[in-house]
C-alpha positions in Angstrom: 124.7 146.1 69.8 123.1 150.0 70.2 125.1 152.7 69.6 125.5 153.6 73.5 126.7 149.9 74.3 129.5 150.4 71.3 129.7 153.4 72.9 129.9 152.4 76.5 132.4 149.3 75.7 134.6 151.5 73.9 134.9 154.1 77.1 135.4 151.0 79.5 138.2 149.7 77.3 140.0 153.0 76.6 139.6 154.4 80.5 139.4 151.5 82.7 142.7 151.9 83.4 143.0 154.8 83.6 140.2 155.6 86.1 141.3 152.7 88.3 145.1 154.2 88.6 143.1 158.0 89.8 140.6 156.0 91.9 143.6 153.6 93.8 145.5 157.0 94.9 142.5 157.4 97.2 141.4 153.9 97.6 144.1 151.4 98.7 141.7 148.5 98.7 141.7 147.2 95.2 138.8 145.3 95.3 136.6 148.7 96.5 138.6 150.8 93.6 137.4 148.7 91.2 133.8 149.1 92.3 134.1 152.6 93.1 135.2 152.5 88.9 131.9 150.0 88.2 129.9 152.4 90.2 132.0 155.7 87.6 131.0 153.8 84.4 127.3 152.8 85.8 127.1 156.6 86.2 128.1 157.4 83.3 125.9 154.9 81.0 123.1 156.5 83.2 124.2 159.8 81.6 124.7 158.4 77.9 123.7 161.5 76.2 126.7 164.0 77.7 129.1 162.3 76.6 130.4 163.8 72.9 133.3 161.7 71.6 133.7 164.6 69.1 135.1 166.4 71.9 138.1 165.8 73.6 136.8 166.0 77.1 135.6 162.2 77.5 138.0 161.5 80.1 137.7 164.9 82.3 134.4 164.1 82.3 135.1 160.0 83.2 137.6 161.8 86.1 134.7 164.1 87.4 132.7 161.8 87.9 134.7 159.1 89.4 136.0 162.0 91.8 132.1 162.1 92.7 132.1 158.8 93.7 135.5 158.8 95.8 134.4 161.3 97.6 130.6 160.1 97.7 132.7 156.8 99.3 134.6 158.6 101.8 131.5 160.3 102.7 129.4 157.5 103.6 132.7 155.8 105.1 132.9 158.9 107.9 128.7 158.0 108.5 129.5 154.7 109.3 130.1 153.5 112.8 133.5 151.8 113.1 134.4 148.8 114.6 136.5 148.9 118.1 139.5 146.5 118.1 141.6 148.2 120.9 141.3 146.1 124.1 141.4 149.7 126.7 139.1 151.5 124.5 136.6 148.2 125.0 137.7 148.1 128.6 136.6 151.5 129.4 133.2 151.0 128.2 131.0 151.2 131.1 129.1 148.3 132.2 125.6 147.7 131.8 123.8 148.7 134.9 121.1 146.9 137.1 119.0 150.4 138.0 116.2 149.0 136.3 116.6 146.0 138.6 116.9 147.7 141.6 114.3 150.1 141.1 111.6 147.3 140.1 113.0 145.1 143.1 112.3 148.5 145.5 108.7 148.8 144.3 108.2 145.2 144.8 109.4 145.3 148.5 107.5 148.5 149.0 104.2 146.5 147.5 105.1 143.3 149.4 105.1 145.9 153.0 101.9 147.0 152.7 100.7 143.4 152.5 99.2 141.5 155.6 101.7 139.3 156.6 99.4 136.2 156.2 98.8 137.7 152.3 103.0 138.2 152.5 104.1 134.0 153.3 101.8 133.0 150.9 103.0 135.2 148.2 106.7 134.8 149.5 105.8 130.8 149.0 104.0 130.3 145.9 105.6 132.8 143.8 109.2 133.2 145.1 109.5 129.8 146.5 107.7 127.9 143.8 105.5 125.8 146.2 102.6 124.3 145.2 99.7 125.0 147.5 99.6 121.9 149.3 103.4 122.1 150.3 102.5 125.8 151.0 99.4 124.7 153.3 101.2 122.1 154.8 103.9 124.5 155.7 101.8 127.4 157.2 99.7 124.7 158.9 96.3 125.9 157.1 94.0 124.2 154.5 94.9 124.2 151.0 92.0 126.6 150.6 92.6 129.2 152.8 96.0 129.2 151.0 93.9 129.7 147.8 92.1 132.5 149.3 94.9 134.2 150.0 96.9 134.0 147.1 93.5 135.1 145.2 93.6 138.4 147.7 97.0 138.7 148.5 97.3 139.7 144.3 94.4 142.2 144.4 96.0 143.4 147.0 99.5 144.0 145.5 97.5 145.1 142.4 96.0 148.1 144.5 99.3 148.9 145.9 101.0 149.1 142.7 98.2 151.7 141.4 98.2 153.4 144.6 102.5 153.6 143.5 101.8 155.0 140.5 103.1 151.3 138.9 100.3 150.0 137.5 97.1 152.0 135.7 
């Protein structure tokens, strides 16, 4: 073993304790005090070379630190969002909104009116509906390719009218 782990197990046996009782005033959590004293002793080691057991200031030092890391903690605790457990408080939270929805659903209608209303069944049947174009040629009493046709221009035509909107670039 190297000097500064001799060094380093002999600080963890003599102030463990007593850096875990100053820690758990301000930590109630035992399990977090004892890290909070890992992360005091891990700061330490890091700082080998200030510590001068000739001295008699070992332990302020060990408490300094250790009241870094508390408040370091507590710190980073009041960052963190917290989690909401009361039922009013989760109750008053708004509710998502459908604007998004209701705005899109405005510029579709307002594409959909400047349509022919030949270009407007079709649409309204193959895309809303979910007809195929027979069913939808069947049902406007045209052929199957006129409904093709119109489908092809009825979307160039909504195209336009979502550039002309300012939808579309």
């Amino acid at each position: 073993m190297t000097r500064d782990e001799e060094l380093m197990t002999a600080l963890y046996t003599e102030h463990y304790g007593v850096l875990l009782a100053f820690v758990s005033r301000y930590e109630r959590d035992r399990h977090r005090a004892e890290d909070l004293v890992q992360e005091t002793l891990l700061r330490a080691w890091k700082h080998i070379e200030r510590i001068d057991v000739g001295r008699d200031t070992t332990r302020s030092y060990l408490l300094t630190i250790a009241r870094n890391v508390v408040s370091n903690a507590w710190r980073a605790e009041q960052r963190r969002p917290r989690l909401v457990s009361d039922p009013d408080a989760v109750a008053a939270v708004a509710a998502a909104d459908n604007v998004d929805q209701l705005v899109e659903g405005w510029l579709i209608r307002a594409a959909l009116d400047r349509l022919s209303v030949e270009h407007r069944e079709v649409v309204q049947a193959v895309y809303y509906d979910g007809q195929t174009v027979a069913d939808t040629a069947r049902r406007l009493s045209v052929p199957e390719g006129t409904v093709k046709s119109r489908t092809y221009y009825a979307v160039r035509a909504l195209r336009a009218a979502f550039e002309e909107m300012g939808v579309l670039r």
